[in-house]
C-alpha positions in Angstrom: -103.0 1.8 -48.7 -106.2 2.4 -46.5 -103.9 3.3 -43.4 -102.1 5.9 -45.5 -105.4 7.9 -45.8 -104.9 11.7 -44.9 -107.0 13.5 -42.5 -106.2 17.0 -44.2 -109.2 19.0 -43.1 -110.5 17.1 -40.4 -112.0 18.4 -37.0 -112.0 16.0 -34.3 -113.2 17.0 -30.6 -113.0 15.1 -28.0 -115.4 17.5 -26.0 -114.0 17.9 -22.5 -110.5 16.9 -22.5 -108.2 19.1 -21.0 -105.7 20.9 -22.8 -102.7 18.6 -23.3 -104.8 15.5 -23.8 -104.6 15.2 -27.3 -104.4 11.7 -28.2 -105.4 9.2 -31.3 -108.1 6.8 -31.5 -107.0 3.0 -31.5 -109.7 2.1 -33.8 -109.6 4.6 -36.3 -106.5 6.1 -36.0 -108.1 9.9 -36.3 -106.3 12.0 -33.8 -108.3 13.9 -31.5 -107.9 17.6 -29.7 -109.7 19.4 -26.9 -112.7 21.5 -27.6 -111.6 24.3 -25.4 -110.2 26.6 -28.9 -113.8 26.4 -30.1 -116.1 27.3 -27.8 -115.8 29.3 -24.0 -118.9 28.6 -22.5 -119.7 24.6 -20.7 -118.5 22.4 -18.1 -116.2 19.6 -18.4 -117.5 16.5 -16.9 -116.7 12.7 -16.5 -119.4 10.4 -17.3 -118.3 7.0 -16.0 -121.1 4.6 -17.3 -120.6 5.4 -20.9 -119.4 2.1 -22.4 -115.7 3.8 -23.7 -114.1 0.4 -25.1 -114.7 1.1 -28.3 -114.6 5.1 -28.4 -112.5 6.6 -25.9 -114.2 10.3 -26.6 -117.0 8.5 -24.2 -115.5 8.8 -21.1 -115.8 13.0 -20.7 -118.4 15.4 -22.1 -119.0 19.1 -21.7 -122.5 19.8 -20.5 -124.1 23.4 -20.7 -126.3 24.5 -17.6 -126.3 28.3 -18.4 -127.6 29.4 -21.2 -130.4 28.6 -23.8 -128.0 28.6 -27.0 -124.4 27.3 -26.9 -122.5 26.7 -29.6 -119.2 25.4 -31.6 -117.6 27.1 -33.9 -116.1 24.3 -36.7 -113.3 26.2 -38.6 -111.5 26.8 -41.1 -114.0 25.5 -43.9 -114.3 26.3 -47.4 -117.4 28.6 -48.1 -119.7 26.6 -50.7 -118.0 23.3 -49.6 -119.5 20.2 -48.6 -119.4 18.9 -45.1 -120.3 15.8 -43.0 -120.7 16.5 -39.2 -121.5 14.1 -36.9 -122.5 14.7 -33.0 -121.7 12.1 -30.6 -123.7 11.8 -26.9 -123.4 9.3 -24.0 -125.5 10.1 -21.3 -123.3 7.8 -18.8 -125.3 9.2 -15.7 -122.8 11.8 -15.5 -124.6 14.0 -13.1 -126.4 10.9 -11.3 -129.7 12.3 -11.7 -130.5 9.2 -13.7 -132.7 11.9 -16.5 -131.6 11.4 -19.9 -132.4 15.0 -21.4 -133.4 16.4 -24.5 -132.9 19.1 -26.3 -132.1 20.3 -30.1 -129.1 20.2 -32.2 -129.1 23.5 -34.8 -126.3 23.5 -37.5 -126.3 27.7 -38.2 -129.9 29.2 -37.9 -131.6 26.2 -38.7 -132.7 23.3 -37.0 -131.5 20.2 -37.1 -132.6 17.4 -35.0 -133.8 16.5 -31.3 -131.5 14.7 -29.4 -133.0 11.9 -27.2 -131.2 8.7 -26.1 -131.1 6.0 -24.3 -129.7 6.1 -20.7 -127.7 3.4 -21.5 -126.8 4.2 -25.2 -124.9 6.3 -27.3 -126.2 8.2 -30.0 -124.7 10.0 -33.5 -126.1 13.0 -35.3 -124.9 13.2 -38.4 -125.5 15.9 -40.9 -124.6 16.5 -44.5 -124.8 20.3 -45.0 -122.7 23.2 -47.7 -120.7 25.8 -45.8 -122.2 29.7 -45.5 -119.2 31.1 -44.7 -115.2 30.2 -43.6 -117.2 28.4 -40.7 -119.9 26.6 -39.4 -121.8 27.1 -36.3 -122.6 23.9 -34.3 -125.5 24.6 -31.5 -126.9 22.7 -28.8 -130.5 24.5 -27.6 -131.9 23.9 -24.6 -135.9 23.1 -24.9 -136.7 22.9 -21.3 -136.4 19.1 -21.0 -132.9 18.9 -19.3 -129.3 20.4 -19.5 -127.6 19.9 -23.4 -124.8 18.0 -23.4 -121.6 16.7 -26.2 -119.5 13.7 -25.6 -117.8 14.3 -29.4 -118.2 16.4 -32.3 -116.4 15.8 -35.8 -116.3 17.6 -39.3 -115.7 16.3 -42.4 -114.6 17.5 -45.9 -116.4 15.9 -48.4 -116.7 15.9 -52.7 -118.4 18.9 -53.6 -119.9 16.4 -56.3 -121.0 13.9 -53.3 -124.7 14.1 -52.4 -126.0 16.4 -54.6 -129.2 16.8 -53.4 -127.5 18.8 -50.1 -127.1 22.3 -51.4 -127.4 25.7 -49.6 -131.0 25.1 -49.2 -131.2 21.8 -47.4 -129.4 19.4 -45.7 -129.3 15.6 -45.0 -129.7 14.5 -41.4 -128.8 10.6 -41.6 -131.7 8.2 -40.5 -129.6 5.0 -41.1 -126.5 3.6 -43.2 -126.3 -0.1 -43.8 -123.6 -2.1 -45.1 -124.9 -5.2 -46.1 -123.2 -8.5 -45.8 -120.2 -7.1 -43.2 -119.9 -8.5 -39.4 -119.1 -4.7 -37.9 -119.0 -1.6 -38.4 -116.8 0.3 -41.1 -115.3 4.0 -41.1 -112.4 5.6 -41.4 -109.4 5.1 -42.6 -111.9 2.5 -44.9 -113.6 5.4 -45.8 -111.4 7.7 -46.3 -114.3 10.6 -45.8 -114.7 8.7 -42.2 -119.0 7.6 -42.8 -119.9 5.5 -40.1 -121.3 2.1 -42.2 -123.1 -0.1 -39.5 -123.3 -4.0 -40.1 -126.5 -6.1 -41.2 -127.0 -9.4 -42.0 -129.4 -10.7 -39.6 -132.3 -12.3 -41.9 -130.0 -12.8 -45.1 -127.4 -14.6 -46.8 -124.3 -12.7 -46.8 -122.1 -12.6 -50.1 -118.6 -11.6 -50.3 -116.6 -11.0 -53.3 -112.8 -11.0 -53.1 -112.3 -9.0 -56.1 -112.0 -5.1 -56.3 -115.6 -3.3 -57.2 -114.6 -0.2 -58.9 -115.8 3.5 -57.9 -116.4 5.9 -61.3 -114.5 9.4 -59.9 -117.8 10.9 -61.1 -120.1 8.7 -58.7 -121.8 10.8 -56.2 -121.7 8.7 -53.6 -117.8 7.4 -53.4 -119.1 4.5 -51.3 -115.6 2.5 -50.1 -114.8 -0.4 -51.7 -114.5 -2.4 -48.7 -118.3 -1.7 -48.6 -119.1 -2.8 -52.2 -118.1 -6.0 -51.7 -120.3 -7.6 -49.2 -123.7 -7.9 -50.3 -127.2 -9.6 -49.0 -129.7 -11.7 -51.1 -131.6 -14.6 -50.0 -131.1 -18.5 -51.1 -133.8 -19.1 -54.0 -135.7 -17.1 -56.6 -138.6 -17.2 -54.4 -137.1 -15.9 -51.5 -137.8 -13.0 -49.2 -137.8 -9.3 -50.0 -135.1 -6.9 -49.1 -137.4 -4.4 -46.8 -135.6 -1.4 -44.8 -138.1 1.1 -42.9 -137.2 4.4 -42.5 -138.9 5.9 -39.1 -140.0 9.9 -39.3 -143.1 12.3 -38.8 -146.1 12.6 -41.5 -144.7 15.0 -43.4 -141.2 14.4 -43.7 -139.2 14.4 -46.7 -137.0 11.4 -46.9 -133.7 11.0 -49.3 -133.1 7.3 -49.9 -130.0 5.5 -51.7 -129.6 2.1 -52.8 -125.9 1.0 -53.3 -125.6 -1.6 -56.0 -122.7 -3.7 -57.4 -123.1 -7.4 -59.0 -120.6 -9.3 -57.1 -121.2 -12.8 -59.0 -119.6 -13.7 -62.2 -123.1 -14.9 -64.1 -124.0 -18.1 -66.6 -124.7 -16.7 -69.5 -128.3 -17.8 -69.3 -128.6 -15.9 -65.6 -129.9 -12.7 -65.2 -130.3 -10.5 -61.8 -133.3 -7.9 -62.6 -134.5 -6.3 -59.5 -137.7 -4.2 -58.5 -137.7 -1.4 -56.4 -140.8 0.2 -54.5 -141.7 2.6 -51.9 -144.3 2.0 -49.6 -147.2 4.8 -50.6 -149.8 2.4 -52.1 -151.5 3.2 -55.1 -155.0 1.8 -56.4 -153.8 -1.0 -53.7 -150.6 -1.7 -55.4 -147.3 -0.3 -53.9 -145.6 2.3 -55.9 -142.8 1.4 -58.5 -139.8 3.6 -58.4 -137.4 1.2 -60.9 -138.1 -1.6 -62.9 -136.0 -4.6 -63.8 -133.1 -3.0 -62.5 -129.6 -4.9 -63.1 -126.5 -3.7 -61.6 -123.5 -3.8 -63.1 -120.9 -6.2 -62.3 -118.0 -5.1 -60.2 -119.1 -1.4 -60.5 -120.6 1.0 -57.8 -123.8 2.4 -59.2 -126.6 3.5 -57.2 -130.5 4.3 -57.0 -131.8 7.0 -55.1 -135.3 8.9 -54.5 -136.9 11.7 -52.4 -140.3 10.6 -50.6 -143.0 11.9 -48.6 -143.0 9.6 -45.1 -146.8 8.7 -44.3 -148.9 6.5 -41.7 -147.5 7.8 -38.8 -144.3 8.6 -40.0 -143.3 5.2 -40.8 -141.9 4.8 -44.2 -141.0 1.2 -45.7 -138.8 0.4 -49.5 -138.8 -3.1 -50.7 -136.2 -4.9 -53.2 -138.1 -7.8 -54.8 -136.7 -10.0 -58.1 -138.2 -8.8 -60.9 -140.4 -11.6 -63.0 -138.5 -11.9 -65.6 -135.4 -12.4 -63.3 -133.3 -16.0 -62.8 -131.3 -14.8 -59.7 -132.6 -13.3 -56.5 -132.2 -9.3 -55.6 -128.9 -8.2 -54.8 -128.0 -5.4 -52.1 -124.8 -3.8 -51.3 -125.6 -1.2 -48.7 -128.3 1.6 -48.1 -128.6 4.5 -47.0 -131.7 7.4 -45.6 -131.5 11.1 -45.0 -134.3 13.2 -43.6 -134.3 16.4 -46.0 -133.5 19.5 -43.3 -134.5 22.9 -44.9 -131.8 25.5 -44.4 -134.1 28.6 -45.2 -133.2 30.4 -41.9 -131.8 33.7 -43.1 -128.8 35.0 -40.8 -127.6 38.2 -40.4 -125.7 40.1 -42.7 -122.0 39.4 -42.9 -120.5 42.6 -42.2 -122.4 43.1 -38.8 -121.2 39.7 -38.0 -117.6 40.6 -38.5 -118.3 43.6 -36.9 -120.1 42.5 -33.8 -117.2 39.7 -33.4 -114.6 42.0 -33.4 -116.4 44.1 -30.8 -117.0 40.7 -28.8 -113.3 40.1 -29.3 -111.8 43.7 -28.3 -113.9 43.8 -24.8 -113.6 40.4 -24.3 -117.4 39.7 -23.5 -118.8 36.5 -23.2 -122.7 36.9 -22.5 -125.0 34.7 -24.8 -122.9 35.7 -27.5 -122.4 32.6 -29.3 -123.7 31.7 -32.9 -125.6 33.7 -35.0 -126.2 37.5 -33.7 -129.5 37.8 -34.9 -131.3 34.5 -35.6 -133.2 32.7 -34.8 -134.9 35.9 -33.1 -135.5 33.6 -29.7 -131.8 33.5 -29.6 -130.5 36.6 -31.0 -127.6 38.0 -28.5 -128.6 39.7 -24.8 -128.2 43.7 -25.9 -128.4 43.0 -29.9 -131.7 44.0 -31.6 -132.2 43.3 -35.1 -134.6 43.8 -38.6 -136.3 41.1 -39.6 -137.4 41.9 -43.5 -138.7 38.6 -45.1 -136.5 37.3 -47.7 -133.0 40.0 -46.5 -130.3 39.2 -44.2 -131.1 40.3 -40.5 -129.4 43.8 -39.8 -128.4 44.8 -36.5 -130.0 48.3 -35.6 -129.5 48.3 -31.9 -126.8 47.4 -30.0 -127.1 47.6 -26.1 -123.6 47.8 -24.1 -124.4 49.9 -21.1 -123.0 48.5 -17.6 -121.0 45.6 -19.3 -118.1 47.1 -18.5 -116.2 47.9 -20.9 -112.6 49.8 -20.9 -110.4 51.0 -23.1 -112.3 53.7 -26.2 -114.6 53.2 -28.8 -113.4 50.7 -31.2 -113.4 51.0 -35.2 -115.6 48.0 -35.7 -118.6 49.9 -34.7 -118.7 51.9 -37.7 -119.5 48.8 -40.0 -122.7 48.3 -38.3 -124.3 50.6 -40.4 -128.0 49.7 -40.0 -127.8 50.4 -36.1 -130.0 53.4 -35.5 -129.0 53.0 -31.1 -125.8 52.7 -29.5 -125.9 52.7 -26.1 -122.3 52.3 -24.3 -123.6 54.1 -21.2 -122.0 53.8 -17.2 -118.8 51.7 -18.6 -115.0 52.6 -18.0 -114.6 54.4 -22.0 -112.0 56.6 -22.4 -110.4 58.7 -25.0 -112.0 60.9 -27.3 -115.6 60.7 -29.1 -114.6 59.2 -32.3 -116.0 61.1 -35.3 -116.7 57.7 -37.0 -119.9 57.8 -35.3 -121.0 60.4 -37.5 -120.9 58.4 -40.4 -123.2 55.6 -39.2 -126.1 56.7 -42.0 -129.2 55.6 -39.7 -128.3 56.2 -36.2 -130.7 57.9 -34.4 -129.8 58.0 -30.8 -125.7 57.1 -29.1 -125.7 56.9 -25.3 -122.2 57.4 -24.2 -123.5 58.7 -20.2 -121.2 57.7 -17.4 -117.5 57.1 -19.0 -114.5 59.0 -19.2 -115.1 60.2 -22.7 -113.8 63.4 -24.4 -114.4 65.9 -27.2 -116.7 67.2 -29.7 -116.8 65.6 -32.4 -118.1 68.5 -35.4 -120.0 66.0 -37.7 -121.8 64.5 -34.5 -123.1 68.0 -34.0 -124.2 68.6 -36.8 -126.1 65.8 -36.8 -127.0 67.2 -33.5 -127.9 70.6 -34.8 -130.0 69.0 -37.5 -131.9 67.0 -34.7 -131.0 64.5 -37.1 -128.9 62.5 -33.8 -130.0 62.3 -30.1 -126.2 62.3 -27.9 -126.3 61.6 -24.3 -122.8 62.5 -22.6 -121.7 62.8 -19.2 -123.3 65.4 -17.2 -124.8 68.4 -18.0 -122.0 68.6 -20.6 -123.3 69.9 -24.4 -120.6 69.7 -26.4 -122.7 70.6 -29.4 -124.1 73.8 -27.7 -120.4 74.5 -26.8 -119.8 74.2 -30.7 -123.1 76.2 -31.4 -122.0 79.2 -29.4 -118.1 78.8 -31.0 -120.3 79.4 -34.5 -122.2 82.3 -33.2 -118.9 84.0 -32.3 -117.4 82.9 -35.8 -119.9 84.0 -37.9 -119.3 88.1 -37.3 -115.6 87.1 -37.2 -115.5 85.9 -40.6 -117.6 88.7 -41.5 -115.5 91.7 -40.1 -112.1 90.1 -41.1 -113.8 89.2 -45.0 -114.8 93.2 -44.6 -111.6 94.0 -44.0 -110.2 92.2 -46.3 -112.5 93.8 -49.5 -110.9 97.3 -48.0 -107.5 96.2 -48.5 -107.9 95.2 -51.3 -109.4 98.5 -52.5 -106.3 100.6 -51.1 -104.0 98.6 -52.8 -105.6 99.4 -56.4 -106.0 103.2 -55.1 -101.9 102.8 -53.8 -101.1 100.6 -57.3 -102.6 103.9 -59.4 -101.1 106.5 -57.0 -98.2 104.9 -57.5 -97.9 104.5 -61.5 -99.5 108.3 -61.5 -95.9 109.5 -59.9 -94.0 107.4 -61.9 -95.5 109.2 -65.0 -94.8 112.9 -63.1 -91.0 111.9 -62.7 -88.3 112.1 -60.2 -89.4 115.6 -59.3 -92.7 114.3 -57.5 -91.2 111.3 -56.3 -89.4 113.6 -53.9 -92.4 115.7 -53.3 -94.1 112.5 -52.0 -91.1 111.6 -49.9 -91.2 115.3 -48.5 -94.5 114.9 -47.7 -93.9 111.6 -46.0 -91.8 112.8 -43.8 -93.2 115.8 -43.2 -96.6 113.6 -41.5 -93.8 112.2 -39.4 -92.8 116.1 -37.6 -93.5 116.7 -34.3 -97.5 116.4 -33.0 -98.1 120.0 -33.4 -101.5 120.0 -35.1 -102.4 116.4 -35.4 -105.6 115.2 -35.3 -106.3 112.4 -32.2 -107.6 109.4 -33.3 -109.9 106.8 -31.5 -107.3 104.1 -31.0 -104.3 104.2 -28.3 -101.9 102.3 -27.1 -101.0 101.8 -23.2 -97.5 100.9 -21.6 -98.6 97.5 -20.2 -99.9 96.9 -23.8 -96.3 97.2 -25.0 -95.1 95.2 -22.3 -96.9 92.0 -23.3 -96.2 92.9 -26.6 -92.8 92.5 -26.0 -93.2 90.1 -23.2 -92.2 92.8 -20.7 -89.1 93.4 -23.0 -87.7 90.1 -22.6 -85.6 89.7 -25.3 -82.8 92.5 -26.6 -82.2 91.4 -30.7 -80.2 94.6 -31.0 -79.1 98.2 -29.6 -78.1 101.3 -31.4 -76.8 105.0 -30.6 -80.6 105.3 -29.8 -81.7 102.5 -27.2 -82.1 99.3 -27.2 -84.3 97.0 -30.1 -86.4 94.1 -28.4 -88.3 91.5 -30.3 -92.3 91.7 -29.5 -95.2 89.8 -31.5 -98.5 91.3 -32.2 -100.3 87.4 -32.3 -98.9 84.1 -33.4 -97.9 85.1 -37.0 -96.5 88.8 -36.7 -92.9 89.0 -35.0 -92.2 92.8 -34.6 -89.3 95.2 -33.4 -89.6 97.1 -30.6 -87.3 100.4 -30.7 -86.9 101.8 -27.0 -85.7 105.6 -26.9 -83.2 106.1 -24.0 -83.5 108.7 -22.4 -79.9 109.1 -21.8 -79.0 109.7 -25.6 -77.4 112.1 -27.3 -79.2 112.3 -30.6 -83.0 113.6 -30.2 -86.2 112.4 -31.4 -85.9 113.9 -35.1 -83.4 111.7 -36.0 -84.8 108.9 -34.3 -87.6 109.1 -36.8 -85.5 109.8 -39.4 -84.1 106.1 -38.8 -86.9 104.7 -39.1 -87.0 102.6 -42.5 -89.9 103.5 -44.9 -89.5 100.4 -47.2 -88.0 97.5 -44.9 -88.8 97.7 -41.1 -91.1 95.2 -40.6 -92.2 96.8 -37.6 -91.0 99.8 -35.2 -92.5 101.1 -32.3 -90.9 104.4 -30.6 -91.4 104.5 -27.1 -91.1 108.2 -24.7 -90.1 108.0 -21.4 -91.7 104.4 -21.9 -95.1 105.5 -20.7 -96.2 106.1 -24.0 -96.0 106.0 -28.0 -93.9 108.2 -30.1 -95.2 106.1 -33.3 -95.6 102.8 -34.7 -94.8 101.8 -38.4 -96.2 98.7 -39.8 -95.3 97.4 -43.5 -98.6 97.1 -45.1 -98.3 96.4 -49.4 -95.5 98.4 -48.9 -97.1 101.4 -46.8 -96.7 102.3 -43.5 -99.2 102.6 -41.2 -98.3 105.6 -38.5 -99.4 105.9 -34.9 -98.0 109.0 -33.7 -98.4 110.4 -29.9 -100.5 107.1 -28.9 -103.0 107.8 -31.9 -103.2 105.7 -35.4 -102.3 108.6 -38.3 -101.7 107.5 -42.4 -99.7 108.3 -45.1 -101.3 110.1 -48.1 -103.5 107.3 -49.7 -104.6 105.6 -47.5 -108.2 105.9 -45.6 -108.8 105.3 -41.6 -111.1 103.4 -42.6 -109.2 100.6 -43.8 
């Protein structure tokens, strides 16, 4: 049954393996992988005085000479889950400078521990601490005092109902776990959630109980039962306390647990009543935490407390037999915690997803490792950030010039919406200026000099315009004066062609009641308007000039120097011409070879369907040109714009 326990969620690095050396542990039976999928920064070293008979994670390490901050990142976790972590190091000598180093262990943006060993020693750092987010950042900081190093690193899933004293606000680094009564050390698969329970009996009288101590499923401890059944005491009623001392700094908050569980079937005249104290003295008395305590018989129960370690740090609890008592005190295992305070605030989710995915796309490696932001000492090399008491840290300047980067602007920028500066100057960008930019709400200044960037993106004007934005681009190049000068041009534009078309407007109701007047006079003036029509359309003797002609080469591009032919008649031949991108027209050439004159070539022309007809003479100049206009034509006749009755030159 205990070598049938799963290790569903388990993270187990062997830190400097190559890839390929996965292997399991002998001991324990966990199976171990490289670290290389959770962290890109370190070097991978042998260290060949570790003692590796029992662990064979001792023989390599990964050491971190560059950089004041490197970290692990433990995933996939469950956010608001419970975690155990445990840090392994083994000096070993490994770069035979015979210095043991220093330096601190930070779970997140908090602090954790120092790490300082013996040359000749291994040590473990284990933490109890409640997920932030789908991971959890594991750093090792460099203090000055020698280069970091990791022989092992390990995550566990725990009970969310286990150690309910670690929350989101604090954490429990272990000071020592005792398992009473046992000759060596205990963890996984024993414990199924893999604790590391070291052996002490030196200085009592061990008791072991063969039968089964039962764990309630609401205990908060689930201490394994192959624990629960050893157990110290001492020979007589009179015998020596049970004393453990818990080593710290004045000041420190300490988490204690006593793990209880009668192993002895009693006379019914015996009884086991135990005192517990701490070791502030009061009025010259130590301090009572329980009284006549009596543990229950074949059943894990526990007693814990939180103290205040002082005297230099040094912190003592004593198990004594109570007065009243027949039978000695009773211990099954114990355990301390230092109480870690995890107030540091990190930055803001989405500019951590964002700046990932930026880190990701170009591929940068830098300092960027753990949280962007915080602590400040270690926020990321180009990354400023806000630092408003009691808020998550924003990121509101982000420095990327000279990197280099390639490729364009990617769309994870735009979720950094507190940055006020981008600067992305002298890389390898290309591609167009994406208008996302524009909707960053407080950004103040983009630097986008030296790149191969494009465009002009209208909202970054604006912003421009509003000297609301300060853009750098390459050059001497203004694409928002460019767009300035475009509006300039626009504005009198929009204002001639919205003139225009109010005057329209106004001959159609003048044609629209023209029209309706000579429907009410009848057929008769119907003809007398199409007379008159025609009439307009006689000869030039007597027509007035107007301002406006119309040149040969002008009806050459017009027709795209009469490129194509739709059409040809007794008259000449009909070529298709365009006045601008939406107005196809016909083009009527008069040869000067026919037969018929230039009366009934205007006579052909159609006074309620051409859509457009231009009469050429000799082709050097007009004859006349009828456009369909809300049904009207308008006439050009010998190079010069002329109307039909009702309607104005002004239109």
């Amino acid at each position: 049954l205990v070598h049938g326990q799963s290790q569903e969620g388990f993270i187990s690095l062997d830190c400097g393996i190559p890839e390929g050396g996965d292997y399991q542990d002998p001991t324990t039976t966990i199976h171990f992988t490289t670290d290389t999928g959770y962290i890109d920064a370190g070097e991978i070293r042998n260290a060949p005085s570790c003692p590796n008979s029992l662990f064979p994670s001792y023989r390599n390490l990964r050491s971190f000479p560059n950089g004041t901050r490197n970290c692990y990142r433990l995933r996939p976790v469950k956010p608001g889950g419970k975690y155990l972590i445990r840090a392994t190091f083994c000096y070993g000598n490994y770069d035979g400078n015979n210095s043991v180093p220093e330096f601190d262990l930070h779970v997140g943006v908090n602090f954790g521990t120092t790490v300082g060993l013996l040359s000749d020693g291994a040590l473990n750092a284990e933490i109890i601490t409640v997920a932030q987010w789908e991971y959890i950042w594991v750093c090792l900081v460099n203090t000055g005092k020698g280069t970091p190093f990791i022989s092992s690193l390990e995550l566990r899933p725990l009970l969310d109902s286990m150690y309910v004293i670690a929350n989101q606000s604090q954490c429990l680094l272990l000071e020592s776990r005792w398992n009473f009564g046992a000759s060596s050390q205990l963890r996984f698969p024993h414990d199924p959630y893999d604790r590391s329970w070291y052996d002490n009996i030196a200085g009592f009288k061990a008791v072991n109980s063969t039968w089964e101590v039962t764990t309630k499923a609401a205990d908060g401890f689930q201490v394994p039962p192959s624990v629960m059944r050893t157990a110290v005491t001492t020979t007589s009623r009179s015998g020596h306390d049970a004393f453990m001392e818990v080593n710290g700094s004045p000041g420190d908050r300490i988490y204690v647990v006593l793990h209880f569980a009668e192993l002895e079937q009693l006379l019914p005249n015996d009884t086991r009543k135990m005192d517990i104290y701490d070791g502030v003295v009061d009025d010259g008395n130590p301090r009572l935490l329980y009284g006549n305590y009596t543990p229950p018989f074949l059943l894990a129960d526990a007693r814990d407390a939180t103290l205040i370690a002082v005297w230099k740090g040094k912190f003592n609890i004593t198990v004594y037999a109570s007065a009243s008592s027949t039978r000695p005190y009773l211990l099954n295992a114990f355990e301390s915690f230092f109480l870690r305070p995890m107030d540091g605030l990190s930055t803001h989710r989405r500019d951590v997803d964002a700046i990932e995915e930026i880190k990701r796309v170009y591929k940068l490696k830098r300092n960027w490792m753990g949280d962007p932001c915080a602590p400040p000492a270690f926020a990321w090399d180009g990354v400023s950030c806000s630092y408003e008491n009691s808020r998550p840290r924003r990121i509101i300047s982000l420095n990327l010039s000279s990197t280099p980067l390639n490729d364009g602007i990617p769309a994870s920028i735009a979720n950094l919406t507190a940055l006020t500066t981008l600067d992305l100057s002298n890389n390898n960008l290309t591609g167009t200026i994406p208008d996302f930019l524009a909707e960053l709400p407080s950004l103040r200044a983009l630097i986008l000099t030296g790149n191969q960037l494009i465009g002009t993106p209208r909202h970054l004007c604006e912003k421009v315009q509003n000297a609301v934005l300060s853009l750098s681009i390459e050059g001497d190049r203004n694409p928002c004066l460019q767009v300035k000068e475009k509006k300039k041009i626009i504005i009198p534009v929009t204002i001639v062609a919205s003139s225009i078309f109010l005057v329209l407007l106004v001959v159609f109701i003048l044609f629209w009641r023209n029209k309706r007047r000579g429907r009410f006079n009848g057929s008769n003036g119907q003809q007398r308007e199409e007379d008159r029509g025609r009439n307009i359309m006689k000869g030039n003797e007597g027509l007035k000039r107007e301002s406006h002609c119309f040149t040969f080469p002008e009806i050459r591009n017009i027709t795209r120097n009469f490129e194509t032919a739709i059409g040809k008649g007794g008259f000449g031949v009909v070529y298709l011409g365009y006045l601008n991108t939406r107005t196809h027209v016909a083009v009527k050439v008069l040869s000067q070879s026919s037969s018929q004159g230039t009366k009934e070539f205007q006579a052909e022309v159609p006074h309620d369907s051409c859509p457009l007809y231009i009469y050429l003479s000799s082709l050097n100049s007009f004859r006349f040109l009828c456009i369909p206009l809300l049904r009207f034509y308008l006439i050009l006749y010998n190079d010069c714009i002329k109307h039909v009755p009702g309607l104005h030159m002004a239109s």
